[in-house]
C-alpha angles and dihedrals in degrees: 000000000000131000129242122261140176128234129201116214113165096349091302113119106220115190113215123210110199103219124174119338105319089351122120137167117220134226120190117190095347091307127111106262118172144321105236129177134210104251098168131348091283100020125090129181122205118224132248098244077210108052104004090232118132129260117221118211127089125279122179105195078049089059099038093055089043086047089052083048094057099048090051092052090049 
């Protein structure tokens, strides 16, 4: 199991809580986010906080924070 770790994108600290395989749930600023999961190698989904399906649409703050991910993982 991974640990969990922070990122830093535009000056905001995101904590990021490694779940199940590509799955994370997000704390920004100490708060719970989002839950987002990895869909391709630069595409990242939110997850409905309801039901945990993904939602499919772009978001660009999503796919920064999965990008950061990825680069921490690296």
């Amino acid at each position: 199991m991974q640990e969990p770790f922070d990122i830093t994108i535009a000056g905001v600290t995101y904590s990021v809580f490694p779940d199940e395989q590509d799955t994370y749930t997000i704390f920004k600023e100490g708060e719970e986010y989002v839950q987002i999961i990895k869909d391709t190698e630069t595409n990242w989904l939110k997850l409905n906080p309801e039901t945990g399906l993904p939602m499919f649409g772009m978001d660009e703050e999503i796919n920064l924070i999965g990008g950061e991910i990825a680069k921490s993982l690296n």
